[in-house]
C-alpha positions as CSV (number, residue, x, y, z in Angstrom):
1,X,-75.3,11.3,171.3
2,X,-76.6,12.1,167.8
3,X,-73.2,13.4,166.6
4,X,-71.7,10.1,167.9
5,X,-74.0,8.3,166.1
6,X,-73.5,10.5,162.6
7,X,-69.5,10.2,163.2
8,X,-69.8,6.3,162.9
9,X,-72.6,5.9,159.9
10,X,-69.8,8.6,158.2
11,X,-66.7,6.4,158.8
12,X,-67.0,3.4,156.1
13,X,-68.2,6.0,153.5
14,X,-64.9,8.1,153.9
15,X,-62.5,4.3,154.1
16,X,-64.5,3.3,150.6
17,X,-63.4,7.0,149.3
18,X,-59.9,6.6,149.8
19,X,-59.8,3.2,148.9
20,X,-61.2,4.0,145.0
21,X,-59.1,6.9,145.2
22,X,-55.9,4.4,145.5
23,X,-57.1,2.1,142.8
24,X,-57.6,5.1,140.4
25,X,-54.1,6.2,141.2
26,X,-52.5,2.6,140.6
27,X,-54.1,2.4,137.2
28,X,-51.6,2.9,133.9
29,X,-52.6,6.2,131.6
30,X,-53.3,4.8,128.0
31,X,-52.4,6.9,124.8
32,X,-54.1,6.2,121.3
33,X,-52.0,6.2,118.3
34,X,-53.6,6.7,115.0
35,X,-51.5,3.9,112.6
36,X,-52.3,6.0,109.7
37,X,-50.4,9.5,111.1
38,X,-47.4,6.4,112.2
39,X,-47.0,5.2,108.8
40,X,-46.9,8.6,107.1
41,X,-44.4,9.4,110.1
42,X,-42.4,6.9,108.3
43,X,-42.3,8.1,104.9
44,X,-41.5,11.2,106.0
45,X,-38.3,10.3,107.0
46,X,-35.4,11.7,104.7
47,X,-34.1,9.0,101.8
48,X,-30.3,7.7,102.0
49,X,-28.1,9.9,99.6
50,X,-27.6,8.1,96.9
51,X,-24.1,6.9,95.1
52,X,-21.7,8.1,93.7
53,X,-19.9,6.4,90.5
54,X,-16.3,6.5,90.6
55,X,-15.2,9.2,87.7
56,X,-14.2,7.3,84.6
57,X,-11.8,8.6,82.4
58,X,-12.9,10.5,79.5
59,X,-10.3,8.8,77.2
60,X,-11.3,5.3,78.1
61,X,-13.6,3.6,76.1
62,X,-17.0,2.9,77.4
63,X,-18.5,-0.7,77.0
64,X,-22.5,-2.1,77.6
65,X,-21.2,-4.0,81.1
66,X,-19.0,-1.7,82.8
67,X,-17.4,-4.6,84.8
68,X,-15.5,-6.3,81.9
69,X,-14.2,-5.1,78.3
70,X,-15.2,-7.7,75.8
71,X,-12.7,-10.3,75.0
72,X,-11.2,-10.2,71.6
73,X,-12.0,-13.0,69.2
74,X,-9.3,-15.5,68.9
75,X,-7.2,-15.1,66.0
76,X,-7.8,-18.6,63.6
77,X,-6.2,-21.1,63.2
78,X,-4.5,-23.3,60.2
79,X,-7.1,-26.3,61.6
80,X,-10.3,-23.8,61.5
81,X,-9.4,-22.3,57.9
82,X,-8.4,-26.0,56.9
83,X,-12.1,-27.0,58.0
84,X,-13.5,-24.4,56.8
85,X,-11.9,-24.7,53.0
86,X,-13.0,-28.6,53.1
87,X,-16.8,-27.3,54.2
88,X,-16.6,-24.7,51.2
89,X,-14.7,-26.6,49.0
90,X,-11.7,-24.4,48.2
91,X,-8.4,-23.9,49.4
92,X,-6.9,-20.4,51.3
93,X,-3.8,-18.9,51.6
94,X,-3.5,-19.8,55.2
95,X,-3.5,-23.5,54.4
96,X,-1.4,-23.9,51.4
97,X,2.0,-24.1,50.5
98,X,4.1,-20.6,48.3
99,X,6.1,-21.0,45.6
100,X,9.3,-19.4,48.0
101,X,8.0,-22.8,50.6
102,X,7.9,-25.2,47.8
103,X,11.2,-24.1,46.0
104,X,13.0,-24.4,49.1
105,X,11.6,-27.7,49.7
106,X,12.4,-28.8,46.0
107,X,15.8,-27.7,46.3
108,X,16.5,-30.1,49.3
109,X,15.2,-33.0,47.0
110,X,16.9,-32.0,43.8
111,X,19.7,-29.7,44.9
112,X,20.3,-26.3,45.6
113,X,19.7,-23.8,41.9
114,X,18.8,-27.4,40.7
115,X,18.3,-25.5,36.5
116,X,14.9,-25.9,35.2
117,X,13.3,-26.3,38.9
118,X,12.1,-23.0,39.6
119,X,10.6,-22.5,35.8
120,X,8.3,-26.0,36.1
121,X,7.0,-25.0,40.0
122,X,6.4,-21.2,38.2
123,X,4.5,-23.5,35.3
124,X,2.8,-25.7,37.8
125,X,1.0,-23.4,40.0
126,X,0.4,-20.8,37.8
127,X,-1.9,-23.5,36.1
128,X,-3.0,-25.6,39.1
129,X,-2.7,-22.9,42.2
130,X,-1.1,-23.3,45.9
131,X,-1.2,-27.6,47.3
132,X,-1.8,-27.6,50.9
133,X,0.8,-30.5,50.5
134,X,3.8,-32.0,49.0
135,X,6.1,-35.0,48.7
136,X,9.4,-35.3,48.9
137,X,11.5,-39.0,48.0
138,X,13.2,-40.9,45.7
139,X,12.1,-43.8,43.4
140,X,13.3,-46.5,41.3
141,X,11.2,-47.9,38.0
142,X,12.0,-50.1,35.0
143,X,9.9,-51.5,32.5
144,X,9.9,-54.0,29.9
145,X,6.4,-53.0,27.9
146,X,5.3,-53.8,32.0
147,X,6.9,-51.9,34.0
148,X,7.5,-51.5,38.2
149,X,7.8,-48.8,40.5
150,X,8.5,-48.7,43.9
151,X,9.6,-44.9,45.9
152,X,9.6,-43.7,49.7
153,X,9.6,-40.1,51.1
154,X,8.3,-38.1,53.4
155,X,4.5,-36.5,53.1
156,X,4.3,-32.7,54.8
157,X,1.0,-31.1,55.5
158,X,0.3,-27.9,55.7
159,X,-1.9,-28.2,58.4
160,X,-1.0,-32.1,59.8
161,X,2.7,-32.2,59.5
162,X,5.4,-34.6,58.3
163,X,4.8,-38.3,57.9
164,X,6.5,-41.0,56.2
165,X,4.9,-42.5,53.1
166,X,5.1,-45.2,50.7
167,X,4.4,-46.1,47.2
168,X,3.9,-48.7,44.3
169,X,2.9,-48.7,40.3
170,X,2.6,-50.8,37.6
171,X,2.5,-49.6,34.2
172,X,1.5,-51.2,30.7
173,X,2.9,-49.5,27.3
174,X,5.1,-49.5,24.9
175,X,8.0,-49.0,27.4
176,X,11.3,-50.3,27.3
177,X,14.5,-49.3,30.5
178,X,15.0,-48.0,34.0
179,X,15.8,-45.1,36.0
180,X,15.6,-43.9,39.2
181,X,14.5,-40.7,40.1
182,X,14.3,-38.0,43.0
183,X,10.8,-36.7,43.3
184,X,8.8,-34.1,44.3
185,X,4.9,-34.6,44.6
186,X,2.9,-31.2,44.5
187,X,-1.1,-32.4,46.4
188,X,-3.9,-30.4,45.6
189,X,-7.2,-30.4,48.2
190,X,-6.0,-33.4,50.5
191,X,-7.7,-32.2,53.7
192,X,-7.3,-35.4,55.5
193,X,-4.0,-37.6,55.0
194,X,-5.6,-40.5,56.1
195,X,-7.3,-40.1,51.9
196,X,-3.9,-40.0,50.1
197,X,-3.4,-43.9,50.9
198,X,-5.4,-45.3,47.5
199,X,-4.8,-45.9,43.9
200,X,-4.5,-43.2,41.5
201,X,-4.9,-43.9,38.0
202,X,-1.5,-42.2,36.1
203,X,-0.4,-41.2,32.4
204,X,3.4,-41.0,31.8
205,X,2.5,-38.6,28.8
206,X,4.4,-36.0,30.3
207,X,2.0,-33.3,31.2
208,X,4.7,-30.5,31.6
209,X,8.5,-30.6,30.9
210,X,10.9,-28.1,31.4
211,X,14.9,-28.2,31.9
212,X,15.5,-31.6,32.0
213,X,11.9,-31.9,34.9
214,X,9.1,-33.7,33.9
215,X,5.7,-33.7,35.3
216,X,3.0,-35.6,35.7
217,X,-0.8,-35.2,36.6
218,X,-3.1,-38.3,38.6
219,X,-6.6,-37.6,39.7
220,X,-9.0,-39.3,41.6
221,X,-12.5,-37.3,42.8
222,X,-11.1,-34.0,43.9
223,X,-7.6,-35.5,44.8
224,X,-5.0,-34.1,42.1
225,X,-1.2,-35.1,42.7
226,X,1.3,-33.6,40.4
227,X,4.8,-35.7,40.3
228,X,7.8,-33.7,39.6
229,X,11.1,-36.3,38.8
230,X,14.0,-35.6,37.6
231,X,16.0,-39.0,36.5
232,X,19.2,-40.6,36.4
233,X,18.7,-43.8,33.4
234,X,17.8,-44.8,30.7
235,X,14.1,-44.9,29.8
236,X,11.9,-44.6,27.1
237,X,8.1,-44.9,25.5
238,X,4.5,-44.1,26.9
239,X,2.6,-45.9,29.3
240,X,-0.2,-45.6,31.3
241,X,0.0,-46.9,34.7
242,X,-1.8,-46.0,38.6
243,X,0.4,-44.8,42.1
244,X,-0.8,-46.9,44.9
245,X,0.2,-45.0,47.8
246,X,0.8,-47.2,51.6
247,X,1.7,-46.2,55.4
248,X,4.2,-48.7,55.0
249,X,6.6,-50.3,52.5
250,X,5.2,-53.0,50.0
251,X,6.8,-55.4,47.9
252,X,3.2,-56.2,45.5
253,X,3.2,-53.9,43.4
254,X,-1.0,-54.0,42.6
C-alpha cells in the first residue's frame, strides 16, 4: 500500500523531467563571433593581381597622355601672317608680292620682255621693298595747265584677291597734251582693300624713270602707291595733282 502510494507521488515528477528535457532539445545552439577576428578574416584575403600594360614599342615615341599623340599646330595662314604684320606694323614674305610675281604680272599689262620693265621693278623694290598688292589697267589723261584723268583695272591682293577698281585725278601745272597709258600700280602696307578707296595727293615729278617707264610715288598715312605707266601721246610739263580711287566708275573727276 505504501509503495502504491510512492509510485503515484513519483509520477508527475518523472512527466515534468521529460517534458524540460524536450524543450532543452528543441532549443537552437548559438555561436558567438568576435567582429574584430571577422574583419581581420577579411583583410587577409589575397589582393587581385594587378595589370599588365600592353608592351609599347621601344622605337615609339612616348608622350605625357598615353591615349593620344599631340596634335601638330596648324601651319599659318596668309590671313594670320596678314593680321599679324598689320598688329606689328610690317610686312612678311608670306604676304607680299616677288619681283618673279610682279614681272610676270607687269608683262601681261605692258607686254612680254616689255625693255626697261624689269630694270624700274629692280629699282622700285630695291628702294621701297615687296607690296602685298598691285594694279593692273589702263588710263587716259590730258591737260591744258588743268588736266583730267580717268583709268580702270583690276586690284590683286595678296591675301584678298582680285577686284575691279576705279580711278579719277585732276591736276594743276604748267601742263600742256594727252596720252594714254597702260599702268601698273605697285601698293605698299594696304592690309584692308576696303582703305585704298580715298584721295591720294600725287606729284608727276617723276620719281624714277627708266627705259622709256616712269614712276611715280603718292602717300597718304602709311598707304604708299607707286604708279608705273608707260604712254602712248604727246605730253609734257609738271603738275601736281591727287588719284581718287572708286568701287565703281565716275565721271567727276574731284
Amino acid at each position: 500500500m505504501l509503495e502504491l502510494m510512492r509510485r503515484r507521488a513519483l509520477a508527475p515528477m518523472i512527466a515534468l523531467a521529460l517534458a524540460m528535457g524536450a524543450g532543452s532539445a528543441a532549443v537552437p545552439q548559438v555561436r558567438t563571433v568576435d567582429p574584430n577576428s571577422a574583419i581581420d578574416a577579411d583583410l587577409r584575403q589575397a589582393p587581385p593581381p594587378p595589370r599588365t600594360a600592353a608592351p609599347v614599342p621601344a622605337d615609339r615615341p612616348r608622350y605625357e597622355n598615353e591615349g593620344a599623340a599631340p596634335a601638330a599646330a596648324p601651319a599659318p595662314t596668309a590671313a594670320t601672317v596678314a593680321s599679324a604684320d598689320r598688329a606689328t606694323g610690317t610686312t612678311s614674305a608670306a604676304a607680299t608680292y616677288q619681283r618673279k610675281d610682279l614681272l610676270s604680272a607687269g608683262e601681261r599689262v605692258f607686254g612680254k620682255g616689255a625693255q626697261g620693265l624689269a630694270g624700274i621693278l629692280e629699282k622700285i623694290l630695291r628702294d621701297q621693298g615687296e607690296p602685298n598688292a598691285y594694279i593692273a589697267g589702263r588710263e587716259a589723261s590730258g591737260a591744258v595747265v588743268i588736266g583730267l584723268r580717268y583709268g580702270s583695272g583690276i586690284l590683286s591682293h595678296r591675301v584678298e584677291g582680285d577686284r575691279p577698281i576705279y580711278w579719277t585725278g585732276p591736276s594743276l601745272g604748267f601742263d600742256l597734251g594727252g596720252n594714254a597709258s597702260k599702268v601698273f600700280v605697285l601698293v605698299y602696307n594696304l592690309y584692308d582693300t576696303q582703305e585704298i578707296y580715298k584721295r591720294y595727293p600725287e606729284g608727276e615729278g617723276h620719281l624714277y624713270f627708266v627705259g622709256g617707264f616712269s614712276a611715280t610715288y603718292l602717300r597718304r598715312g602709311d598707304k604708299v602707291l607707286i604708279p608705273i605707266r608707260l604712254g602712248v601721246g604727246a605730253r609734257a610739263g609738271v603738275n601736281i595733282g591727287y588719284m581718287k580711287f572708286s568701287e565703281k566708275a565716275r565721271w567727276l573727276p574731284f
